[in-house]
Structure formats: structure tokens, C-alpha cells
C-alpha positions as CSV (number, residue, x, y, z in Angstrom):
1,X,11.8,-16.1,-0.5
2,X,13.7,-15.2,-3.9
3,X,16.8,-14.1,-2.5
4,X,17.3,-11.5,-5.2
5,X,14.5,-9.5,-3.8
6,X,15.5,-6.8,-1.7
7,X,13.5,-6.1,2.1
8,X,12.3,-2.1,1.5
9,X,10.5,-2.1,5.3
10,X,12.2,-0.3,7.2
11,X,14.8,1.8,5.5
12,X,15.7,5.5,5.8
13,X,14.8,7.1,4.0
14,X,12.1,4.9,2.8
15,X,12.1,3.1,-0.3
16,X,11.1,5.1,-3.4
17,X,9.5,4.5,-6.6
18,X,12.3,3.4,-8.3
19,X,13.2,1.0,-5.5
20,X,9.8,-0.4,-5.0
21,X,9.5,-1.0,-8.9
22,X,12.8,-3.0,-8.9
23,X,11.3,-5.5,-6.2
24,X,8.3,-5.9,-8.0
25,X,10.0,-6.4,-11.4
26,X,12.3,-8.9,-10.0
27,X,8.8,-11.0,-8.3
28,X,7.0,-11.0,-12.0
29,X,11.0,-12.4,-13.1
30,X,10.6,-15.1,-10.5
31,X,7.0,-15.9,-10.3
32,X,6.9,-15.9,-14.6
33,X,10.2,-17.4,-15.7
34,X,10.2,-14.7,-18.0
35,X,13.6,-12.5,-17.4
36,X,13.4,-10.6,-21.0
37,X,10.0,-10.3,-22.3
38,X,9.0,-10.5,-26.0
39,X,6.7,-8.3,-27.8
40,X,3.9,-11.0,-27.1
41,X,4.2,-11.0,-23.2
42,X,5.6,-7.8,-22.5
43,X,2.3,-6.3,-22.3
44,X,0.8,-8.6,-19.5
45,X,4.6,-8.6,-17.9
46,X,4.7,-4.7,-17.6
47,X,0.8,-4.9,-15.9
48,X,1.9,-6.9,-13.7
49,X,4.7,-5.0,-12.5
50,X,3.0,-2.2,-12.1
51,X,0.0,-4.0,-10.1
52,X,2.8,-5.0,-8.0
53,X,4.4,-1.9,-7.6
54,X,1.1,-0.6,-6.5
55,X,0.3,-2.7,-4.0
56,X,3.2,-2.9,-2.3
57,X,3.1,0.7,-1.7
58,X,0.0,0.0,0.3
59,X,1.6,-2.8,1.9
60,X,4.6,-0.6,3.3
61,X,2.6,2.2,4.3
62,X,0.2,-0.1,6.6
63,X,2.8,-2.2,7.9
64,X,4.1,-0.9,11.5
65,X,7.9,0.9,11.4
66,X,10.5,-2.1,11.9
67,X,12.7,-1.9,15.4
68,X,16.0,-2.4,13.3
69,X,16.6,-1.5,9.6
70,X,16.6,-4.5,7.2
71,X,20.1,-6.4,7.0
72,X,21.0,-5.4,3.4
73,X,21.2,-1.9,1.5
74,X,19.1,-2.4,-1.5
75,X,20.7,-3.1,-4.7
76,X,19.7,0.6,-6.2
77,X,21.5,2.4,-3.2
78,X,24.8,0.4,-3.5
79,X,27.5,2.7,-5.7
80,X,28.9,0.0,-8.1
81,X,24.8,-0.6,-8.8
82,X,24.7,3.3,-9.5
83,X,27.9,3.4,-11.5
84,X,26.7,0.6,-13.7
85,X,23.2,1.8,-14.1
86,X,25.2,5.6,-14.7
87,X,27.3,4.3,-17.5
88,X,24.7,2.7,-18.8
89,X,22.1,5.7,-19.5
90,X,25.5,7.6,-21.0
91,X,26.1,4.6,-23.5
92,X,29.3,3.7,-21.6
93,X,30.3,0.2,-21.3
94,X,28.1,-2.8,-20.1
95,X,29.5,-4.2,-16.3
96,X,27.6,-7.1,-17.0
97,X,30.4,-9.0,-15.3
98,X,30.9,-6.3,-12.6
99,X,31.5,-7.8,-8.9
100,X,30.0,-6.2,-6.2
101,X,32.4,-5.4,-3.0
102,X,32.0,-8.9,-1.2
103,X,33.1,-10.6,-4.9
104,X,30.4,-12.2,-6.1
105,X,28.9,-11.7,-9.4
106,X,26.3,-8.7,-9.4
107,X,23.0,-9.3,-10.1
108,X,21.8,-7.5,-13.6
């Protein structure tokens, strides 16, 4: 499994749309080899994620509840995530280099 990809069964509250869209744009990352897509594949690369998205909606809806929360808070509920993706959409600074709490290298 792609370690980068975050379990969303099982969390409270449940995963949202931004959450779910995350997961599935880091499967079309993995499964493509395409990380930044061009004006020639971003059109099939976008489909896809929503396709994903979509299904995987499904997927957690039908699936029974879990007996224990998944092990790891997704990426998009973890503050230094929220502060980067904050000073992003306010043109601040870039953390491309930020570290997350544990010290390893945060995943952008």
C-alpha cells in the first residue's frame, strides 16, 4: 500500500470531500507517475481523480464502522498541514521544507 495514502474508514467525524479527494489524488500520483500534470495529461489526470473520489465515497459508505479508529490522523487534519495549506491560499511563504512534529520531512 502507498504509504502516503491516508486510511479515511473509521474517523470521527468522517472523512469529507476535501479529505477523500486528497487520497484519491495521491492514488492517480502513485498509480500514474505523474506528480505535476502538464496541459496534455492534466485532463485524463483530473478524470481520474474525480472517478476515484467518487467511488470511494461509495466504498466508505458500504463498508461496516471500524471497532478502533485508523492509527494516523490524516494529513488535512494535522495543524502544521493546515498552517502550510493557510499561508499558502494568503500568498505567504512556501513550507515546502516544513517538518511535521515527529521530524521528518512533510509530505507536499
Amino acid at each position: 500500500m502507498c504509504r502516503n495514502i491516508t486510511e479515511l474508514r473509521g474517523l470521527e467525524p468522517a472523512a469529507n470531500d476535501n479529505e477523500i479527494e486528497a487520497a484519491a489524488r495521491q492514488y492517480v500520483r502513485k498509480v500514474s507517475g505523474i506528480t505535476h500534470p502538464t496541459a496534455r495529461t492534466r485532463e485524463a489526470f483530473e478524470k481520474a481523480v474525480r472517478e476515484i473520489a467518487h467511488i470511494t465515497e461509495h466504498l466508505l459508505e458500504d463498508l461496516p464502522e471500524r471497532r478502533q479508529p485508523p492509527k494516523t490522523v490524516p494529513p488535512l487534519r494535522r495543524p502544521e498541514v493546515q498552517a502550510r495549506i493557510a499561508a499558502r491560499e494568503t500568498g505567504g511563504n512556501r513550507a515546502s521544507s516544513a517538518t511535521t512534529t515527529s521530524g521528518a520531512k512533510a509530505a507536499s
